[in-house]
C-alpha positions in Angstrom: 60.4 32.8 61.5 63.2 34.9 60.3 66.3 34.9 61.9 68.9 37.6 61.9 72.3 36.9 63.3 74.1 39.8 65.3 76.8 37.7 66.8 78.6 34.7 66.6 81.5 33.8 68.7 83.7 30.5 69.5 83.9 30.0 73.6 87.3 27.6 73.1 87.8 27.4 76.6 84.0 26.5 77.7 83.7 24.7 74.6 80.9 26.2 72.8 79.8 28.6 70.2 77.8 31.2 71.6 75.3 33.1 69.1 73.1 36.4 69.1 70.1 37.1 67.2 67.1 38.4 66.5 64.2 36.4 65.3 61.1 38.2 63.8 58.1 36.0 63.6 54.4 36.1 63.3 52.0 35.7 65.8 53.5 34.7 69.0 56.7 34.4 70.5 58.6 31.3 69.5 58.9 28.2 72.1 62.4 27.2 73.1 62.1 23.9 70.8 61.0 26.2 67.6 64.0 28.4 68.4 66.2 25.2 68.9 64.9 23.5 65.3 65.2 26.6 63.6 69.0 27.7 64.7 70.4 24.1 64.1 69.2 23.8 60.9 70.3 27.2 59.8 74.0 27.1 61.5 74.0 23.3 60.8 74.8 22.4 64.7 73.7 19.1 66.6 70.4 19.7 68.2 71.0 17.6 71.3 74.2 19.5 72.2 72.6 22.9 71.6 70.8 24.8 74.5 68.7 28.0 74.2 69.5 30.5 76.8 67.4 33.3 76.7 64.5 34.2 74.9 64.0 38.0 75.5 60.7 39.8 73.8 61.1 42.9 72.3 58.5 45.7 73.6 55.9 46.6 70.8 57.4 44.4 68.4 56.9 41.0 66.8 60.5 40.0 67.3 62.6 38.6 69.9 66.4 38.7 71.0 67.7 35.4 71.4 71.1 34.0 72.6 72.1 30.1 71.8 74.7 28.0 73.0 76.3 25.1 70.9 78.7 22.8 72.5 80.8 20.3 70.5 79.8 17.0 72.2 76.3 16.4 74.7 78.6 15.1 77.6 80.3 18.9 77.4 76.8 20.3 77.2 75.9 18.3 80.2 78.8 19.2 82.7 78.8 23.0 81.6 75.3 24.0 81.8 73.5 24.6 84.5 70.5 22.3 86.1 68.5 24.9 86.7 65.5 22.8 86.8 67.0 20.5 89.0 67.8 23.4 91.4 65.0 24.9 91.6 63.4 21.5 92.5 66.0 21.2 95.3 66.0 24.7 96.4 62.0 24.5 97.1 61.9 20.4 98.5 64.2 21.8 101.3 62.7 25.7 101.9 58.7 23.9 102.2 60.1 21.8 105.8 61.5 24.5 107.3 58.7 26.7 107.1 56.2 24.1 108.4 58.8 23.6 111.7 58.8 27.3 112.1 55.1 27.6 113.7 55.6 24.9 115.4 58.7 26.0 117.4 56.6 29.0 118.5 53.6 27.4 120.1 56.0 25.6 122.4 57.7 28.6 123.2 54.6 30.6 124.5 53.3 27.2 126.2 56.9 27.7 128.1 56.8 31.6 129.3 53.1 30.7 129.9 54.4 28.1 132.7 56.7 30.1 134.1 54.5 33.1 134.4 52.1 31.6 137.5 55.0 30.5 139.6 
């Protein structure tokens, strides 16, 4: 994998070093942890307070753009980014109950108008 950098910036107040670049590779497009390996070595950052942000394919090309974010320690890197993981987790455990009680609510509804409908 080649890597081409197009930016790289210091983020004092967040923290971090944010960088830009392309990657050409061979086959397929690179996996978060190849991009991770690959990026540390080369800008000589700690791989456990680094985080890979976006990994966009370029159309008809074998390359990707890529943006990285270093942080200085892994406690900063834990408090700034974002769980998204653990959001999306959270975000689905509490959407799945509400839909079940939905049809349920409705039922007893129409068993009501139904009642009131003879009299």
């Amino acid at each position: 994998m080649e890597i081409r950098i197009e930016q790289d910036t210091n983020n004092k107040l967040l923290g971090r070093r944010e960088v830009h670049f392309t990657a050409t590779y061979g086959d397929k497009t690179p996996s978060k942890a190849e991009v991770k390996e690959s990026i540390c070595k080369k800008l000589n950052m700690d791989p456990e307070a680094t985080e890979v942000v976006k990994i966009k394919q370029l159309y008809g090309n074998k390359s990707s753009s890529i943006v990285v974010y270093g942080y200085e320690t892994k406690e900063l890197m834990q408090k700034m980014a974002p769980k998204v993981k653990e959001k999306k987790a959270k975000a689905g455990g509490k959407e799945a109950p509400k839909k079940a009680e939905e049809p349920k609510a409705a039922p007893k509804e129409e068993e009501a108008k139904k009642a009131e409908a003879p009299k």
